[in-house]
C-alpha positions as CSV (number, residue, x, y, z in Angstrom):
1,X,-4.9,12.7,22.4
2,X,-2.3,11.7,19.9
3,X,-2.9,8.8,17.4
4,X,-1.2,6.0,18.3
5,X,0.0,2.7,16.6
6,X,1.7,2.3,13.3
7,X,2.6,5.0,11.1
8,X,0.5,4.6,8.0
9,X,2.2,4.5,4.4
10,X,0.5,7.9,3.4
11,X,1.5,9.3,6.8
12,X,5.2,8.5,5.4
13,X,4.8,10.2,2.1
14,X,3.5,13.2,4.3
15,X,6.0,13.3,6.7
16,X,8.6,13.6,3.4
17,X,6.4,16.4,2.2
18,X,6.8,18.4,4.9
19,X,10.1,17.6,5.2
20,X,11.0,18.8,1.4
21,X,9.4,22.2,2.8
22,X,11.2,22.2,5.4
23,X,8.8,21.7,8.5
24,X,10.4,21.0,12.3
25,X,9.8,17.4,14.0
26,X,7.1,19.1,16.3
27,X,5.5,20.9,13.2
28,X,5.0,17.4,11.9
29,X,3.7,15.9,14.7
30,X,0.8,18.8,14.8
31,X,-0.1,18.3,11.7
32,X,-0.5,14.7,11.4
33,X,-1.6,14.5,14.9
34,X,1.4,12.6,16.0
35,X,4.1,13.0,19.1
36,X,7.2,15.0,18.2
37,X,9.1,11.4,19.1
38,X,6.9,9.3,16.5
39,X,7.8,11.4,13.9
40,X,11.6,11.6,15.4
41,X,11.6,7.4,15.5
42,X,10.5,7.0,11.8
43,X,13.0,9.3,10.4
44,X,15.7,7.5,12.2
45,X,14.7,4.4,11.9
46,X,14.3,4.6,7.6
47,X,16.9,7.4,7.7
48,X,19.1,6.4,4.0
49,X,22.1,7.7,2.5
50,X,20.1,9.9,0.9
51,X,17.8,10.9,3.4
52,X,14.8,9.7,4.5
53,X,12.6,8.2,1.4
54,X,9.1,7.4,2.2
55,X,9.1,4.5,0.0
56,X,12.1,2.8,1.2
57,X,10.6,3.4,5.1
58,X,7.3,1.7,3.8
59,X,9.6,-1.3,2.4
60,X,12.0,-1.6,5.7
61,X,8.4,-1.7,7.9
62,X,7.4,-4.6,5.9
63,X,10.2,-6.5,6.2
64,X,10.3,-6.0,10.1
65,X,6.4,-6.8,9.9
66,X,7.0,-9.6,8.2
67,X,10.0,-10.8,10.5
68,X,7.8,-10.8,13.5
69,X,5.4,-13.2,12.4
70,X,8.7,-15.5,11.6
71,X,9.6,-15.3,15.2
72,X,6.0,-16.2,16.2
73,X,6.1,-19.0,13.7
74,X,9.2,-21.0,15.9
75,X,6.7,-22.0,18.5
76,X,4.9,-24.1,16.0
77,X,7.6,-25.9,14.8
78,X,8.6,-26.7,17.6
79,X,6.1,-29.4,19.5
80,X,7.4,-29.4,23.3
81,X,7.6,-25.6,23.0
82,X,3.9,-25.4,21.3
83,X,3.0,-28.3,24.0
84,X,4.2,-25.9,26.8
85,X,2.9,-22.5,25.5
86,X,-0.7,-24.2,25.3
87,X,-0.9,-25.8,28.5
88,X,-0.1,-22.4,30.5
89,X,-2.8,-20.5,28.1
90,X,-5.2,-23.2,29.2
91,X,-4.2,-23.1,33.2
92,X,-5.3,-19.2,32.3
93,X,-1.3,-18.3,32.0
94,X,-0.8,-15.0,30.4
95,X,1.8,-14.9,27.9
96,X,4.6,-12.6,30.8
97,X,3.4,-15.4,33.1
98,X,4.4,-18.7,30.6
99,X,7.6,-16.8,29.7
100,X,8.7,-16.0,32.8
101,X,8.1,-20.1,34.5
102,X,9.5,-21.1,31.0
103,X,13.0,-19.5,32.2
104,X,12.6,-20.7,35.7
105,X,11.7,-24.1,34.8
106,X,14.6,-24.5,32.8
107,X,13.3,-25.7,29.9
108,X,15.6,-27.0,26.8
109,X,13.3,-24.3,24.8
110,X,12.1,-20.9,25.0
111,X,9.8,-18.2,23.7
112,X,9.5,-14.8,25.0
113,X,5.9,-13.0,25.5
114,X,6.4,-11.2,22.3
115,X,7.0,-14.6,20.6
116,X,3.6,-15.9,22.2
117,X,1.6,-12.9,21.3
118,X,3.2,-13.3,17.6
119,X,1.8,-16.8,17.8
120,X,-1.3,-15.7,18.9
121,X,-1.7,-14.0,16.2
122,X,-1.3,-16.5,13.5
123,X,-4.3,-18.9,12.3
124,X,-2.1,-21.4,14.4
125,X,-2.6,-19.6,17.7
126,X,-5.7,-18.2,17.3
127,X,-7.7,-21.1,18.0
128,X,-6.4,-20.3,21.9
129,X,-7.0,-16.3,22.6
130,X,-10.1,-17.3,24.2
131,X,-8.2,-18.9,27.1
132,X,-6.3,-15.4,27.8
133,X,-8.6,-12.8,30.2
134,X,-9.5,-10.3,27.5
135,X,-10.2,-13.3,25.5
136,X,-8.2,-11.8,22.4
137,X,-4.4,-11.5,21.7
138,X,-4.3,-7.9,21.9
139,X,-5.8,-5.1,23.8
140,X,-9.2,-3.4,22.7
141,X,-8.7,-0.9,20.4
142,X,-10.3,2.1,21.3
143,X,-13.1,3.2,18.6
144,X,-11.3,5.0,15.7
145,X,-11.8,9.1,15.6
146,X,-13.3,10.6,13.0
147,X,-10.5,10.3,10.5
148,X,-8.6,13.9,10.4
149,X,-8.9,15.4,6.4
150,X,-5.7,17.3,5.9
151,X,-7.3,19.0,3.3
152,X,-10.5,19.7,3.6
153,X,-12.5,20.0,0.7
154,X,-9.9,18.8,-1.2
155,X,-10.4,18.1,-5.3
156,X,-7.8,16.1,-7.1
157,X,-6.1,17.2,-9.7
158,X,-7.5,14.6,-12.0
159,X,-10.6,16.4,-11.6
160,X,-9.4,19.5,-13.2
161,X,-10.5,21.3,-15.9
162,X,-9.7,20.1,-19.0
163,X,-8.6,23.3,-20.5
164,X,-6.0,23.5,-17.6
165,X,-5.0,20.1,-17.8
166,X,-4.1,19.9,-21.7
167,X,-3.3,23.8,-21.7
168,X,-5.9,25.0,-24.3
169,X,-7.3,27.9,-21.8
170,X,-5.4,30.9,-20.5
171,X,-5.7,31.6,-16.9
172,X,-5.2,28.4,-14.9
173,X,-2.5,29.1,-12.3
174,X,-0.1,26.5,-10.4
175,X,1.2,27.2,-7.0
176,X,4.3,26.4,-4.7
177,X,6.5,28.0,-1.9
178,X,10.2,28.1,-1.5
179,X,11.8,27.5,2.0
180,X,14.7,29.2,3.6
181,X,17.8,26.8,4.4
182,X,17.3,25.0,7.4
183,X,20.7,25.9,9.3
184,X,19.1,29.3,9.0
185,X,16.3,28.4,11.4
186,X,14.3,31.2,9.5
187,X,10.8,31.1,8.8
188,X,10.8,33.5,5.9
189,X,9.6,31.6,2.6
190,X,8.1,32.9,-0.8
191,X,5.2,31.8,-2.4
192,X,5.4,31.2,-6.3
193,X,2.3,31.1,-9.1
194,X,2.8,30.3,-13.0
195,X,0.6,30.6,-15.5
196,X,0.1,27.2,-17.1
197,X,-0.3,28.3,-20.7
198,X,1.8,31.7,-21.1
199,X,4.1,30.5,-18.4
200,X,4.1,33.9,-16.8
201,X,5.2,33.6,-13.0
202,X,4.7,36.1,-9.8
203,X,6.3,35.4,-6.7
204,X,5.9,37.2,-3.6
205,X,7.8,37.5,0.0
206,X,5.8,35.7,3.3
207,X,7.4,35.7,6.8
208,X,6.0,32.3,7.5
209,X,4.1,29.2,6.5
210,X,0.9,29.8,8.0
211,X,-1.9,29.2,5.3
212,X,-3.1,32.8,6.5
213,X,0.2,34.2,5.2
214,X,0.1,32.0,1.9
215,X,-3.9,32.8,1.1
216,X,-3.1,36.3,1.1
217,X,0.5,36.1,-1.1
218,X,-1.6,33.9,-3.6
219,X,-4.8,36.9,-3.5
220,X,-2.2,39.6,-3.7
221,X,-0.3,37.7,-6.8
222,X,-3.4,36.8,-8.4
223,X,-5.1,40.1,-8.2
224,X,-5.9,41.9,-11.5
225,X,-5.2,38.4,-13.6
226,X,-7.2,36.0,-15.2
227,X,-7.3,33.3,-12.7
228,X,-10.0,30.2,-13.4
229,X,-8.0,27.9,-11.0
230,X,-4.9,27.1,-9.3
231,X,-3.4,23.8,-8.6
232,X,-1.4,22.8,-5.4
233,X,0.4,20.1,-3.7
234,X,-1.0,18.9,0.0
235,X,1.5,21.0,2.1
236,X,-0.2,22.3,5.3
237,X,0.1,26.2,4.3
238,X,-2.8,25.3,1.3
239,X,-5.3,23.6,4.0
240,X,-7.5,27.4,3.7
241,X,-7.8,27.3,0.1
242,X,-11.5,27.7,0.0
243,X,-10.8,31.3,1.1
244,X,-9.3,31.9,-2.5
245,X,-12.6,32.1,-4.0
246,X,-11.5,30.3,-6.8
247,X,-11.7,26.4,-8.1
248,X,-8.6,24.9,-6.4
249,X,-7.1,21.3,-7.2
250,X,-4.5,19.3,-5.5
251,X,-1.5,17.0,-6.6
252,X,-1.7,13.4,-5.9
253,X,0.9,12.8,-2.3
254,X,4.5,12.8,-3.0
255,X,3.7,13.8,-7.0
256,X,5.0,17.4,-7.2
257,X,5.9,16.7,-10.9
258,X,2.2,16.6,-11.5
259,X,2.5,21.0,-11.3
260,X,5.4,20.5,-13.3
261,X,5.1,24.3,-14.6
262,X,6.0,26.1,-11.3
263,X,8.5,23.3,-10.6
264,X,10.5,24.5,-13.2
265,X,9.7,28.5,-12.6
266,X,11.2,27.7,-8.5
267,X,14.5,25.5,-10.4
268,X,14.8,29.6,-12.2
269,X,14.4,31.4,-9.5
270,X,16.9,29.1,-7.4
271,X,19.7,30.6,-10.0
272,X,19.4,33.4,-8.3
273,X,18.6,32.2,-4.9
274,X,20.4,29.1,-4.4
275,X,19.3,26.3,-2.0
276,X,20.2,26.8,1.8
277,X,19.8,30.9,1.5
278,X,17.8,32.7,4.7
279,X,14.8,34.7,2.6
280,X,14.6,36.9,5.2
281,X,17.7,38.3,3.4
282,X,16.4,38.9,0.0
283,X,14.0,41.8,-0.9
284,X,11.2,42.0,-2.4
285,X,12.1,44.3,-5.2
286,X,15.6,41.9,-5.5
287,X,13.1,39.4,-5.8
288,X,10.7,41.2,-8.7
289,X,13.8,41.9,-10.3
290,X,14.1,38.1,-10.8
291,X,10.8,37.8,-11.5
292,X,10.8,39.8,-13.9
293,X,14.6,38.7,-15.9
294,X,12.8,35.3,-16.0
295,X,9.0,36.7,-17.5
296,X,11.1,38.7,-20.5
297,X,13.4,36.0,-21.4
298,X,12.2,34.2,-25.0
299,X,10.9,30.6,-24.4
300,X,11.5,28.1,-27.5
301,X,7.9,26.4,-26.0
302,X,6.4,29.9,-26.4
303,X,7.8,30.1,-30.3
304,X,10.7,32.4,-28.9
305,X,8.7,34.9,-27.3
306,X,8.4,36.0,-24.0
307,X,5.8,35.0,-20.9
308,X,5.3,38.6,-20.5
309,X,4.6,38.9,-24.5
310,X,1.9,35.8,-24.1
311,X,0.5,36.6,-21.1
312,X,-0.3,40.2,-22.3
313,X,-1.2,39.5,-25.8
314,X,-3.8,36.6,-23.9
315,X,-5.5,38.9,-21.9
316,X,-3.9,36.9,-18.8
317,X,-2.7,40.7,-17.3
318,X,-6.5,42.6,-16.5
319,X,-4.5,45.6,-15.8
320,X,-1.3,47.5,-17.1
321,X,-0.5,47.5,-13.8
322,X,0.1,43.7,-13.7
């Protein structure tokens, strides 16, 4: 059964993860264990300008929040109203029932059953939930299920090593995944690693997002290389990375910058590949060729020389091969 009720703020910063990567409504929905219209109703509903910004949606739900307990609020200011409301709870009236005589009776006032729950649920009305049937002012809530870990296992990034984090020790990888366009409808995507300290990326061609097809880019890519540990974001395609056999940290939600290293090794590789294209076009030799224009180019961070020089001269490549 679907979860039901609110969406949650971290749910939001989720939903504009997997959005960013370019995940369907019903993808969405599976993986936050949500209906396909939930997920449709909160991008609408916060849809900006811009495009749908988990922060602003978290503002905008606030606001309504906080606008319904206003509209509770008018049957306590106003005394025949209040007067009325409480003598239906107390005749054991529920809340459709008061509204509905309210109308019929003419009254100079009114408050729908909304209103009356929203009252109900102030420190005003509370006092008076005993006279409905359940005896509270809103259904039972079913017991919570266990609470669904996206990630299991998951270690945050402010765990890391400290050789990775400062970038005093070769062979601490970041990686990411680059999306075809949407109006492609394609599934084909590419899976990206950089080398924190020598800066030395691989990328490699996947047909999908599955974290089966990512696990075994990332143990392909890695193969023959020094790698102590890779950090990721929370996307769904990382959710198997205990498979990797190797230490494996994770971003903080909505806080790519935090792996800013293969952030800025996609922005190169998107020179060459620009936004929107289907990868189910490009090759994987077209895409080693870009690969490997970016790993011989002379960084000013690296003193002018090249990832490839680093990574080499580090002992990050096992193999000549790599």
């Amino acid at each position: 059964m679907k979860k039901r009720g609110k969406i949650t703020k971290t749910e939001r910063l989720e939903i504009a993860l997997l959005q960013r990567k370019g995940y369907g409504i019903r993808e969405m929905g599976r993986v936050l264990d949500r209906s396909p219209g939930s997920i449709s109703d909160e991008l609408k509903r916060n849809r900006t300008r811009g495009g749908y910004d988990p922060l602003v949606a978290n503002r905008k739900a606030r606001t309504r929040r906080m606008d319904a307990k206003f509209q509770g609020m008018k049957i306590e200011s106003n005394s025949d109203l209040r007067a009325y409301v409480i003598a239906g709870l107390e005749a054991h009236w529920n809340p459709d029932e008061i509204a509905g005589r309210m109308r019929d009776d003419g009254e100079s006032f009114y408050a729908s059953k909304t209103a009356i729950y929203d009252w109900l649920r102030t420190v005003y009305g509370d006092a008076y939930c005993h006279h409905l049937a359940s005896g509270r002012h809103r259904k039972r809530e079913h017991k919570p299920k266990t609470i669904r870990v996206m990630i299991p296992k998951r270690v945050s990034i402010h765990e890391r090593f400290r050789g990775a984090t400062n970038r005093t020790r070769y062979g601490h990888w970041e990686g990411d995944t680059i999306v075809s366009g949407k109006k492609h409808a394609s599934t084909a995507a590419a899976s990206v690693v950089s080398e924190r300290k020598s800066k030395f990326i691989v990328a490699q061609k996947i047909g999908n997002m599955r974290p089966s097809s990512h696990n075994r880019a990332l143990q392909d890519m890695l193969a023959n290389k020094k790698a102590l540990s890779v950090t990721q974001d929370n996307g769904i395609e990382n959710v198997r990375h205990q498979e990797l056999g190797m230490p494996t940290f994770f971003c903080d939600p909505y806080s790519s910058w935090q792996k800013g290293g293969v952030e800025h090794a996609n922005k190169m590789i998107r020179r060459y590949i620009p936004k929107g294209t289907d990868l189910a076009t490009i090759s994987q030799e077209y895409l080693d060729h870009i690969v490997s224009l970016i790993n011989g180019k002379p960084r000013k961070s690296l003193g002018y020389r090249t990832a490839l020089e680093v990574a080499t001269s580090a002992g990050v490549l096992l193999t000549t091969g790599s």
